[in-house]
C-alpha positions in Angstrom: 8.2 -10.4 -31.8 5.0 -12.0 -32.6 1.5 -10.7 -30.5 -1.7 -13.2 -31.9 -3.9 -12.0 -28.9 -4.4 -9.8 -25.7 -2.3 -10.8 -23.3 -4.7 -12.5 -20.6 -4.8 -10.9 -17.2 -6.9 -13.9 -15.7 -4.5 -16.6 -14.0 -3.8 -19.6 -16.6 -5.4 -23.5 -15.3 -1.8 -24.4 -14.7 -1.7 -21.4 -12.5 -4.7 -21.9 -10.6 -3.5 -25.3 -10.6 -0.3 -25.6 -9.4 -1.5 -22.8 -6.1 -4.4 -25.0 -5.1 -2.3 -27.8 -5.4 0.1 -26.1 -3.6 -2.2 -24.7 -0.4 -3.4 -28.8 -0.7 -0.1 -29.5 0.7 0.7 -27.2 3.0 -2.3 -27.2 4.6 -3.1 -30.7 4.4 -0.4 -33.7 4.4 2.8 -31.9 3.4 5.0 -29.6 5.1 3.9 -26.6 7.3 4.7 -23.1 5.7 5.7 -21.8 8.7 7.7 -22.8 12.0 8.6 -21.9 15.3 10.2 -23.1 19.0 8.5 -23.5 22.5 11.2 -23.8 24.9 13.8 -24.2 22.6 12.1 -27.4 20.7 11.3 -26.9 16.9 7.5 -27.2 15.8 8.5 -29.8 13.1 9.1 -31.9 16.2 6.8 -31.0 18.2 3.6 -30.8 16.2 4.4 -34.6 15.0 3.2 -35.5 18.7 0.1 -32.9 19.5 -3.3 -33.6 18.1 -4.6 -31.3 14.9 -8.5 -30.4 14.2 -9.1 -29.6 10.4 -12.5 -26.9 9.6 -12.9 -25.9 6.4 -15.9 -23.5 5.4 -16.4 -21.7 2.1 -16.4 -17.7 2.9 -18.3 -16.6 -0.1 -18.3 -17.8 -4.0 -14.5 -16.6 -4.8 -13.5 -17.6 -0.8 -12.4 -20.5 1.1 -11.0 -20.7 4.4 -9.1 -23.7 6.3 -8.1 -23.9 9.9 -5.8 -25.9 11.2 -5.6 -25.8 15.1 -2.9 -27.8 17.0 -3.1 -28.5 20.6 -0.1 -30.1 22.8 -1.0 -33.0 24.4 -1.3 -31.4 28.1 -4.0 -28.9 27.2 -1.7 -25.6 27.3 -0.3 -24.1 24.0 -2.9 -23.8 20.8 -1.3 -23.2 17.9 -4.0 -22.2 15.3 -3.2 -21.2 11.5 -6.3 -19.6 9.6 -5.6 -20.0 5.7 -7.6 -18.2 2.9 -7.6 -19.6 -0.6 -9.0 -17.5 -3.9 -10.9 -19.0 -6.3 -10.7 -16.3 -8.8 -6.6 -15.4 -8.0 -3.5 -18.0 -7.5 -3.7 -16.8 -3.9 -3.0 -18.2 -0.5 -2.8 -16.2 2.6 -2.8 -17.1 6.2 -2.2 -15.7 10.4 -1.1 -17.9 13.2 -2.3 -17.4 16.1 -1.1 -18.6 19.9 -2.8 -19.4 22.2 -2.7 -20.2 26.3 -5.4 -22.3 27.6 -3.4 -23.9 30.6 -2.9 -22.8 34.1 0.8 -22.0 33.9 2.9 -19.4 31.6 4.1 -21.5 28.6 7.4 -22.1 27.6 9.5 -19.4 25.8 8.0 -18.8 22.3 10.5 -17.6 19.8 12.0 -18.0 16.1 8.8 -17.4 15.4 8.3 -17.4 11.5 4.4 -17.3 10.2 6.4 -18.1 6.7 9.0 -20.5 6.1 8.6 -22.9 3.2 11.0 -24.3 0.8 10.6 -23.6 -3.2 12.8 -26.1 -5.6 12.7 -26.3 -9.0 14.6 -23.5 -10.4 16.6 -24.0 -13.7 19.9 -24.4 -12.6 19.3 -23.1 -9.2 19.0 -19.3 -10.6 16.2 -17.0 -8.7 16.1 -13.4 -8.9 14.8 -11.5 -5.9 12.6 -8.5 -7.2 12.3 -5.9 -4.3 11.3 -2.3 -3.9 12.5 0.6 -1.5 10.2 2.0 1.0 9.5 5.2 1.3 12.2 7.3 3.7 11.1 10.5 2.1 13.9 10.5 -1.3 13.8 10.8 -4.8 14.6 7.2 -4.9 11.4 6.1 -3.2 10.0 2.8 -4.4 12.8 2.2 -6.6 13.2 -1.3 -7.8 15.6 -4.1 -7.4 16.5 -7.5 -9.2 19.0 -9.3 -6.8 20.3 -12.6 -7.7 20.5 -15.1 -5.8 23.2 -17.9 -6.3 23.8 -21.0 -4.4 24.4 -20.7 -1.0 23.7 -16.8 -1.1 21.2 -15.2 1.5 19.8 -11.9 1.6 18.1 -10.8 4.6 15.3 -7.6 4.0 13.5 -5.6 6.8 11.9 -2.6 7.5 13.1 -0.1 9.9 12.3 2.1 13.3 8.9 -0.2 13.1 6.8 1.5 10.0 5.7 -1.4 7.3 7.5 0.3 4.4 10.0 3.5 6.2 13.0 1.4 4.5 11.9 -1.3 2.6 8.7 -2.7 1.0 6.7 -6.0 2.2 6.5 -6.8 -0.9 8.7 -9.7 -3.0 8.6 -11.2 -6.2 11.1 -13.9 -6.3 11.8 -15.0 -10.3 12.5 -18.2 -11.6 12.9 -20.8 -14.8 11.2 -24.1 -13.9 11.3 -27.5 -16.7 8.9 -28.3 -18.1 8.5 -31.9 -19.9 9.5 -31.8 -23.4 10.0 -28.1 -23.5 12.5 -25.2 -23.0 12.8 -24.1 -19.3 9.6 -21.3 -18.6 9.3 -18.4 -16.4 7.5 -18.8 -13.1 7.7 -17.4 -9.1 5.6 -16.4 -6.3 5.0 -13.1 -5.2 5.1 -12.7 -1.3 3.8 -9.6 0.5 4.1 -8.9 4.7 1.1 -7.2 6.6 2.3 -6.4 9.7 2.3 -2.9 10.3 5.2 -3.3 12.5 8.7 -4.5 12.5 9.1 -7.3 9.9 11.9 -9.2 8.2 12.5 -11.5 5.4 14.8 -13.6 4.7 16.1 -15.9 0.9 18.6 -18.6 1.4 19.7 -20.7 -1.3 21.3 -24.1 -0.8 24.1 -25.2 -2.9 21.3 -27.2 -4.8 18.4 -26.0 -6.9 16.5 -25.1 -3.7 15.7 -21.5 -2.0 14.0 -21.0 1.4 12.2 -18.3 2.2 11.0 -16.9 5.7 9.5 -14.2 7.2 7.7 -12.5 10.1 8.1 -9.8 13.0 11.4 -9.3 13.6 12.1 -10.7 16.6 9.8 -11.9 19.6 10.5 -14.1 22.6 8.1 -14.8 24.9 5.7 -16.7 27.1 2.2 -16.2 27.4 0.4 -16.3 30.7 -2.7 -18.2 31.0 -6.0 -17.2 28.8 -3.5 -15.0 26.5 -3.7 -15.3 22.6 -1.2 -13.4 20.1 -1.2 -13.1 16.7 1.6 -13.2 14.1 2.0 -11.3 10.8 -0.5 -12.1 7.7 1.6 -14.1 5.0 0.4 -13.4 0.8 1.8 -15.7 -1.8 0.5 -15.0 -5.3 1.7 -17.9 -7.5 2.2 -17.0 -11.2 4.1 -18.6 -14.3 5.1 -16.6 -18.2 5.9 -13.0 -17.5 6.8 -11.2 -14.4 4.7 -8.1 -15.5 1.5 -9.5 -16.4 1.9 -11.2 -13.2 2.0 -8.0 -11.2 -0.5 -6.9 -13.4 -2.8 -9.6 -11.6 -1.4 -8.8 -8.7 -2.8 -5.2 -8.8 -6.0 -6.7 -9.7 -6.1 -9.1 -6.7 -5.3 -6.2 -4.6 -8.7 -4.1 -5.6 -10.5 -7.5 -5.9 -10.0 -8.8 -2.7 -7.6 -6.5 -0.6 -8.4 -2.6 -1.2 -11.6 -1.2 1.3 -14.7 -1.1 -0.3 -16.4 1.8 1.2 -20.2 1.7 -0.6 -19.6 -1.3 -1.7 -16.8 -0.8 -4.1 -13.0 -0.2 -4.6 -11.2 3.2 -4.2 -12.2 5.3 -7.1 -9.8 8.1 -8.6 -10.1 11.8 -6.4 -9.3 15.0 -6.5 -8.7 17.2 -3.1 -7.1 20.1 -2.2 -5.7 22.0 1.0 -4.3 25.1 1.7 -1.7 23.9 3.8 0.8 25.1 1.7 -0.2 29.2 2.1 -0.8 28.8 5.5 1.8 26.7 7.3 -0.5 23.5 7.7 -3.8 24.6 9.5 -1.8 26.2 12.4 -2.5 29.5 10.5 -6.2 28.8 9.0 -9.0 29.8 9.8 -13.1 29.1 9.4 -12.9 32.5 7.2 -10.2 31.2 5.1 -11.2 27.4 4.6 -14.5 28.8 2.9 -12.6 31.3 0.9 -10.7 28.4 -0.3 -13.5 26.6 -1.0 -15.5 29.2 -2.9 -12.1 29.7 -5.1 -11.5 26.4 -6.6 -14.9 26.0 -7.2 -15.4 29.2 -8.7 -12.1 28.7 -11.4 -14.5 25.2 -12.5 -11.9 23.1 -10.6 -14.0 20.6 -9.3 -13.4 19.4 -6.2 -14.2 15.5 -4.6 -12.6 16.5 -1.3 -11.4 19.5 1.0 -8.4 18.7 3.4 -7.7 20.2 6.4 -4.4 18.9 7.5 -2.2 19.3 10.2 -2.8 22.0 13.2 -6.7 22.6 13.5 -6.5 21.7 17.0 -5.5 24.0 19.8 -2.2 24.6 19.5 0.6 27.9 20.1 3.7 26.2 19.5 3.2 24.5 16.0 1.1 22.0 14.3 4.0 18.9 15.8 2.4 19.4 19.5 -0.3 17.2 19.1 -2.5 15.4 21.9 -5.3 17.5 22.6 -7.7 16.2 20.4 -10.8 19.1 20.0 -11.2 21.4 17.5 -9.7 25.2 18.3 -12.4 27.5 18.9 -10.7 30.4 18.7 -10.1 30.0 14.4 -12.8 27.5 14.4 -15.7 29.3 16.7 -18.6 26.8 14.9 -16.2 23.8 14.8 -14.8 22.3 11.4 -18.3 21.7 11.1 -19.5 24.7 9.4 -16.6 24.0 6.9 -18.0 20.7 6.3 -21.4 21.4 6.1 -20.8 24.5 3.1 -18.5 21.7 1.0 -21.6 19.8 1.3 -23.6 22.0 -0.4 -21.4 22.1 -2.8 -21.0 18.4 -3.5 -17.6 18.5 -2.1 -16.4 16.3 0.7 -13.9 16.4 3.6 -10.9 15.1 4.9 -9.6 15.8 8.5 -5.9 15.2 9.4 -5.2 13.4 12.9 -2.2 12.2 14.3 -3.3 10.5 17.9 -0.1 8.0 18.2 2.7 10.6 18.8 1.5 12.9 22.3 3.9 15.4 23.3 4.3 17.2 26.2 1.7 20.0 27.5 -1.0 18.3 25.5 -4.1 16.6 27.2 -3.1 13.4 26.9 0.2 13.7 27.9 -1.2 15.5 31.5 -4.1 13.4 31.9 -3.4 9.9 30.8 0.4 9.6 31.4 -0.6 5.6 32.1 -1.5 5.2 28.3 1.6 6.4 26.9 5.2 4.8 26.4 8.2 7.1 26.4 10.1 9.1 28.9 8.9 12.2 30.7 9.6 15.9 29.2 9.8 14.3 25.4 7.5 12.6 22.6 5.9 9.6 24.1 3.5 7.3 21.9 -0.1 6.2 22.7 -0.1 2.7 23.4 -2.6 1.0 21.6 -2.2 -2.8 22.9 -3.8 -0.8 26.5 -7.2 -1.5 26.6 -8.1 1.7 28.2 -6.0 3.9 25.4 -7.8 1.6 22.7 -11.4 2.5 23.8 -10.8 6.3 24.5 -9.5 6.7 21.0 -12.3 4.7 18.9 -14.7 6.7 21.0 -13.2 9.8 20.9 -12.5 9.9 16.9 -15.8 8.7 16.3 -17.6 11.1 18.2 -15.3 14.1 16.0 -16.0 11.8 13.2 -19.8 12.8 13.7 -19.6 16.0 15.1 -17.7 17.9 12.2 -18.7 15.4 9.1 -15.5 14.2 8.7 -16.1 11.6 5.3 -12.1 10.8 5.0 -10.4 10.1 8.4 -6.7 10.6 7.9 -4.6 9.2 10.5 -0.8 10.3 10.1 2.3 8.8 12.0 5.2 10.8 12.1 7.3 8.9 15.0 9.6 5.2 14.9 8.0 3.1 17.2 10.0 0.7 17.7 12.4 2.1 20.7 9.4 2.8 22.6 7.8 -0.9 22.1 11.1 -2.7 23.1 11.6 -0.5 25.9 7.9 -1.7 27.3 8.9 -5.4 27.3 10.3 -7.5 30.2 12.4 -9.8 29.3 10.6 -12.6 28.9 8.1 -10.8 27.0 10.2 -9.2 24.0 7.9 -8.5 21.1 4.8 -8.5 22.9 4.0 -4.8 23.6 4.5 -4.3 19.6 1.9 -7.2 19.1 -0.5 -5.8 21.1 0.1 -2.1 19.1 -0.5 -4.0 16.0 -3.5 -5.3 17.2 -4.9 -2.4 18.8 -4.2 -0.3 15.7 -5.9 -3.3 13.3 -8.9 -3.0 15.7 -9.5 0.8 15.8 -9.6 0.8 12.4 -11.8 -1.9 12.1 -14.3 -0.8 14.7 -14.0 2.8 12.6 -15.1 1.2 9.4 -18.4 -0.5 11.5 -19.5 2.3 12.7 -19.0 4.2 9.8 -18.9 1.8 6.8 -18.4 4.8 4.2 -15.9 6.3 5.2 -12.2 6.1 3.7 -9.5 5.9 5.9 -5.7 7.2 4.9 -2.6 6.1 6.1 -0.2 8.8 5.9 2.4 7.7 8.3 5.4 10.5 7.3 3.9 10.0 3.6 4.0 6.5 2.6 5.4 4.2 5.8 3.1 2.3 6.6 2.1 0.4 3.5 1.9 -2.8 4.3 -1.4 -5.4 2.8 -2.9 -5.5 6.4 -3.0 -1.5 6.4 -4.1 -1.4 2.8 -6.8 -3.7 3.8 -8.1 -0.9 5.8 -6.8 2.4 4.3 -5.2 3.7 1.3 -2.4 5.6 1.0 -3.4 9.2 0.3 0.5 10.8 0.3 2.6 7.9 -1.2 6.2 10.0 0.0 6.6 12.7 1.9 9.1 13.6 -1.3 6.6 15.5 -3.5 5.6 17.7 -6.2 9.6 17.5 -8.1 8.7 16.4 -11.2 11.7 13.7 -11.7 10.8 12.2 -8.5 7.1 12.0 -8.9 7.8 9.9 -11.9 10.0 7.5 -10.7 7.7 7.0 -7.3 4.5 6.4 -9.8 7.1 3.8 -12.1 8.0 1.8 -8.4 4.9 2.1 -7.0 2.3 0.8 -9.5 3.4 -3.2 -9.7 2.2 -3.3 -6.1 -0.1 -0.6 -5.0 -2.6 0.5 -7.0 -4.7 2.9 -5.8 -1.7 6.0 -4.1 -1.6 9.3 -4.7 0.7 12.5 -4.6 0.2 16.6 -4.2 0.7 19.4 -6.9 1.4 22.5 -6.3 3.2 23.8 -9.5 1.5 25.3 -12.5 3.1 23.9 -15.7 1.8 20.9 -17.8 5.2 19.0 -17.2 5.3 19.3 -13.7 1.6 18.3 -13.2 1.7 15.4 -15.5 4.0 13.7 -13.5 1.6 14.0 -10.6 -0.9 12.1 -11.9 -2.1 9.8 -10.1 -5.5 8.5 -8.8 -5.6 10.1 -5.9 -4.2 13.8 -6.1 -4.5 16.9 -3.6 -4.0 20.6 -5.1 -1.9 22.7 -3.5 -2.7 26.1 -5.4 -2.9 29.4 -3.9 -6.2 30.3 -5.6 -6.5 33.5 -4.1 -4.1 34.4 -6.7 -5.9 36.1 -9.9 -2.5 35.8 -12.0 -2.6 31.7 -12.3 -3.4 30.3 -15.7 -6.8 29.2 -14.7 -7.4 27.8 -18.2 -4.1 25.6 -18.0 -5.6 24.0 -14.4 -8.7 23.7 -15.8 -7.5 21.6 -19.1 -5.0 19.6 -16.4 -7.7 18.5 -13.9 -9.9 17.5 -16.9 -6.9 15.5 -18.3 -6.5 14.4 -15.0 -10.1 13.0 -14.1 -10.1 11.5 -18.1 -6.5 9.6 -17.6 -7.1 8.4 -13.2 -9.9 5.2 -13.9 -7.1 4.2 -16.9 -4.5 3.9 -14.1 -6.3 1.5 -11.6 -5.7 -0.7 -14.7 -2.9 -2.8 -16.0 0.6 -1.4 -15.5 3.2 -1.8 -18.1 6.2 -0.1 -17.6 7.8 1.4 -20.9 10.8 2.5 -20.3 13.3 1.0 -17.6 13.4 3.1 -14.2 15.9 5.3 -14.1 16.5 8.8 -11.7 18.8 10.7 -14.4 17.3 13.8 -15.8 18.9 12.6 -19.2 16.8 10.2 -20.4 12.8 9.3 -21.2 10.2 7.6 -19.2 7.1 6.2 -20.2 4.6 3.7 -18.5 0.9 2.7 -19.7 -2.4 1.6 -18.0 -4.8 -0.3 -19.6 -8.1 -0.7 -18.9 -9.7 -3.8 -21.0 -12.9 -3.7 -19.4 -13.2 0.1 -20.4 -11.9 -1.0 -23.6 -9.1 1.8 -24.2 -6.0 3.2 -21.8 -3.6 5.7 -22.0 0.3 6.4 -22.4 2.0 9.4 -20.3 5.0 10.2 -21.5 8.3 12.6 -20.4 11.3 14.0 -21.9 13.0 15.1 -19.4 15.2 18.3 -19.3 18.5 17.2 -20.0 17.4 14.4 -22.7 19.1 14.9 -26.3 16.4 13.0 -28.1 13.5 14.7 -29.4 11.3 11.5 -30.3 11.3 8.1 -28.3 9.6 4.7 -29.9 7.3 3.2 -27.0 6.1 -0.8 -27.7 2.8 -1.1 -26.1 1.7 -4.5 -24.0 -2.0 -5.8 -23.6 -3.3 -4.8 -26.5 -5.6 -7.4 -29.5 -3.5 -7.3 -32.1 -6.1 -8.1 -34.6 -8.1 -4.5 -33.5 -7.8 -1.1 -34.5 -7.0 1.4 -32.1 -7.9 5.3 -31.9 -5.3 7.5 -30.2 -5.4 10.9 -29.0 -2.3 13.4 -28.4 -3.7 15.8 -25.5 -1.5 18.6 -27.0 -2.2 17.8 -30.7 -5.5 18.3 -32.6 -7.1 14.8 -34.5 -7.0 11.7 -33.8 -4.8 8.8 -35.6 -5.8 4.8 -36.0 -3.4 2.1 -35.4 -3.8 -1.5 -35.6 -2.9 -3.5 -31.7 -0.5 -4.9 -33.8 1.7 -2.1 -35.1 1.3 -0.3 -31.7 2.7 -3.5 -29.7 5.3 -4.6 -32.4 6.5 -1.3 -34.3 6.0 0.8 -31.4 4.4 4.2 -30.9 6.4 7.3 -32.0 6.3 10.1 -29.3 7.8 13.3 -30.5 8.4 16.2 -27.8 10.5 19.1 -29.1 10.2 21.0 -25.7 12.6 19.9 -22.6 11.7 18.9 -20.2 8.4 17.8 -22.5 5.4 15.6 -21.6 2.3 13.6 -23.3 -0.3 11.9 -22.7 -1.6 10.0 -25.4 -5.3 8.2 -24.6 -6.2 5.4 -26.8 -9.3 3.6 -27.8 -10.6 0.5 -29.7 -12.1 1.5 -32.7 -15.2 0.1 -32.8 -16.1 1.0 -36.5 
């Protein structure tokens, strides 16, 4: 192996290149990138014969946009596809949208497909299909895949019960080797990521040639629209990239906080640490205004500073368990000043809040479900779901969170889902209308958010969704996710979620609640929520203390570059090892796990994204000094790691010497 130079993490010309040329085609003379029917014709047929308008306007410096709106020749259907290309990233993205402006319901809409487009080129026809579990609450959340796709083989990917990511991610990286003149075969794909936080699918077909198809959208919708009515269809990514598949993720992840992550004052999630005391109490069903200060005062007290205090499930009223939600106001009997007063003294103590809400699943007894039984979908006597595609449902909600939003100085509105909607969207439809009553949802749910983030244009939102189900790039537009699984604090898990999570998502985070170095180490992420009882007096205080510190040293490294070191694996038996690098910070740092059934006391890691030409100064968090290594040595002999404890840990922070 031979390393001249840091590996770039800008796109190369012949990347930028070769997407622009791309986008020039499909959204200018070549073939569409997507396709549909109206009344059984195909669009490739029909679109020949309707008039198209071309706008193109630049959105900012790094931004330009590109409509192209088709219109059939009568004056009814308008098909309009709004495209964004990145300056700064191999990037295209786009919506279709549908549109009625005739008298008369249109024909039946269906197949529809916001992505289908053909990629040739491959080296004798071989693609690999890289793809990632969702996150159904299992060790094996996020786990990785490398399917390969022969000739005439199809693989076919959704998600499930209508949650982005419950089963599967939205998220593709399809692998191939294209010629190039006068040279061996090189590396290249295109990464491909759904938003639709709804029921999607994906589908790769290969032909018996060098060719494989790819197409994608919701699931299934078949419909007209009556007159006036416009519908939307899922947002399509494609990231183009060419060399290697993990510096290409790598500029994924830094696309994704570019140009995708919420920028509440004006920048990117940065690394936080919360805590809750849902694990003493039961969730909040249990808590008390008395007991959320105590809290407080505690971690604050031990020198564990706090960013954020959640309050989670069950501050509203509620007898029968923090599940019965639907009555939306704060219980006065625990809470006889509001969450307010709880707010107001983490204030003052340069500590803000979080406040759990879960206002899509309504069961019975609550207000909702008595007063507004016309907004909800679902039968009578069990769960029913607040349908956000009815207008009326839409406008109580946005005014009724904001005005809690204000009243108790909520700074971190986290909205949880913890019910499939699916069954109770294609229950809603006639049958000429399948798929709509979702779309609206989607909409609705896109536009509550939105409307949030005017009004309040700091504040962070966090999609929880049974920990991690709704992860889709139109949600993490909006929100982050705060609680990647719902499968937390086991240390073996927590590793392999951070391993299958980073190539795509890089801001998530996790909860601790045990009190060794091992286990909290492989909690680490840039978001994390403490779950310690701190009323306790026996807890190693000093230990929590020297792990938050590592903590808030290691969490700006991690919204870095990702390198995986060790392959993913769920065996207690083995190592793992990943490192984040930070160039612009100029250092990074290397975590490290034995775990407990591993033979091997010492395990040779070979670091990526390094200059080979500088000298590096590492730090062992569990061993005094420091030691100097060239980029070289580190990325081509490989950094020794030697744990004689199992199950073990390290974190090892580097530097560039600067001397």
């Amino acid at each position: 192996m031979t390393t001249q130079h840091r590996e770039s993490t800008a796109p190369t010309a012949r990347e930028a290149d070769g997407a622009r040329r791309w986008a020039d085609s499909a959204f200018g003379a070549g073939a569409l990138p997507f396709s549909f029917t109206c009344g059984g014709t195909p669009s490739a047929e029909l679109l020949r014969t309707w008039s198209v308008a071309r706008s193109d306007r630049t959105l900012d410096d790094r931004r330009r946009e590109r409509t192209l709106t088709f219109t059939e020749p009568r004056g009814g259907l308008v098909v309009r596809c709004v495209a964004v290309t990145y300056g700064d990233f191999p990037v295209a993205e786009w919506t279709l949208y549908f549109r009625n402006d005739g008298k008369a319901d249109t024909p039946i809409l269906a197949d529809i497909l916001p992505l289908d487009a053909q990629f040739d080129g491959a080296h004798e026809g071989a693609y690999v299909l890289h793809h990632h579990t969702g996150s159904p609450c299992t060790p094996g959340d996020y786990q990785p895949f490398a399917t390969p796709l022969g000739a005439k083989a199809e693989r076919r990917i959704t998600t499930s019960g209508g949650r982005s990511s419950n089963s599967d991610l939205p998220y593709f990286n399809v692998a191939w080797a294209a010629e190039r003149a006068g040279g061996a075969p090189e590396p290249c794909g295109v990464m491909i990521a759904i938003g639709w936080p709804g029921q999607w699918a994906a589908r790769f077909i290969r032909d018996d040639c060098d060719g494989l198809r790819i197409a994608a959208g919701q699931e299934f919708a078949r419909f007209v629209l009556h007159p006036g009515e416009e519908v939307r269809t899922p947002l399509i990514v494609l990231h183009f990239w060419e060399g290697d598949r993990v510096r290409a993720q790598n500029l994924w992840r830094r696309w994704m906080r570019a140009h995708n992550s919420p920028h509440p004052r004006g920048v990117a999630p940065e690394p936080q640490l919360a805590a809750c005391s849902s694990h003493q109490f039961g969730e909040m069903i249990h808590a008390d205004e008395a007991s959320q200060i105590l809290f407080v005062d505690r971690y604050l007290e031990e020198g564990l500073r706090l960013d954020y205090w959640w309050m989670d499930a069950g501050w509203y009223p509620n007898e029968t368990g923090w599940p019965n939600t639907g009555t939306w106001e704060v219980d006065t009997k625990r809470f006889p000043r509001g969450l307010r007063y709880i707010t107001d003294h983490a204030h003052a103590n340069g500590v803000r809040s979080i406040v759990w809400f879960e206002p899509e699943r309504v069961t019975p007894g609550t207000w909702l479900y008595e007063q507004h039984p016309e907004w909800l979908l679902g039968r009578d006597g069990e769960w029913k779901l607040l349908n956000l595609g009815n207008p009326g449902a839409l406008h109580w909600l946005t005014e009724h969170v904001d005005r809690l939003i204000v009243a108790q100085g909520i700074d971190l509105y986290r909205q949880d889902f913890n019910i499939d909607p699916l069954g109770f969207w294609r229950a809603n439809d006639p049958p000429d209308r399948e798929g709509i009553t979702e779309i609206r949802y989607v909409e609705g749910l896109l536009a509550f958010w939105d409307e949030l983030r005017r009004r309040h244009p700091n504040i962070l939102i966090d999609t929880c969704a049974s920990g991690g189900r709704r992860n889709d790039v139109e949600v993490l537009r909006r929100a982050v996710p705060l609680l990647r699984s719902d499968y937390i604090f086991e240390p073996t898990s927590q590793q392999c979620h951070t391993h299958g999570i980073a190539p795509w998502i890089p801001f998530y985070g996790t909860g601790m609640i045990r009190e060794d170095a091992y286990s909290i180490r492989s909690t680490m992420c840039p978001a994390v929520t403490a779950c310690w009882d701190v009323r306790r007096s026996d807890l190693d205080y000093d230990l929590l203390r020297r792990m938050v510190a590592e903590l808030k040293t290691i969490a700006p490294y991690q919204l870095g570059d990702y390198y995986p070191l060790t392959p993913y694996h769920l065996g207690n038996d083995v190592w793992t090892a990943w490192q984040f690098d930070r160039p612009e910070l100029g250092g990074g740092v290397v975590q490290a796990f034995r775990r407990p059934e591993s033979s091997y006391e010492s395990a040779c890691f070979f670091l990526r994204g390094l200059d080979a030409d500088a000298r590096y100064v590492l730090a062992n968090g569990d061993v005094p000094g420091e030691t100097r290594m060239s980029g070289r040595a580190l990325m081509e002999e490989g950094l020794v790691v030697t744990l004689a404890e199992r199950p073990g840990s390290a974190v090892i922070m580097y530097r560039r010497d600067e001397v």
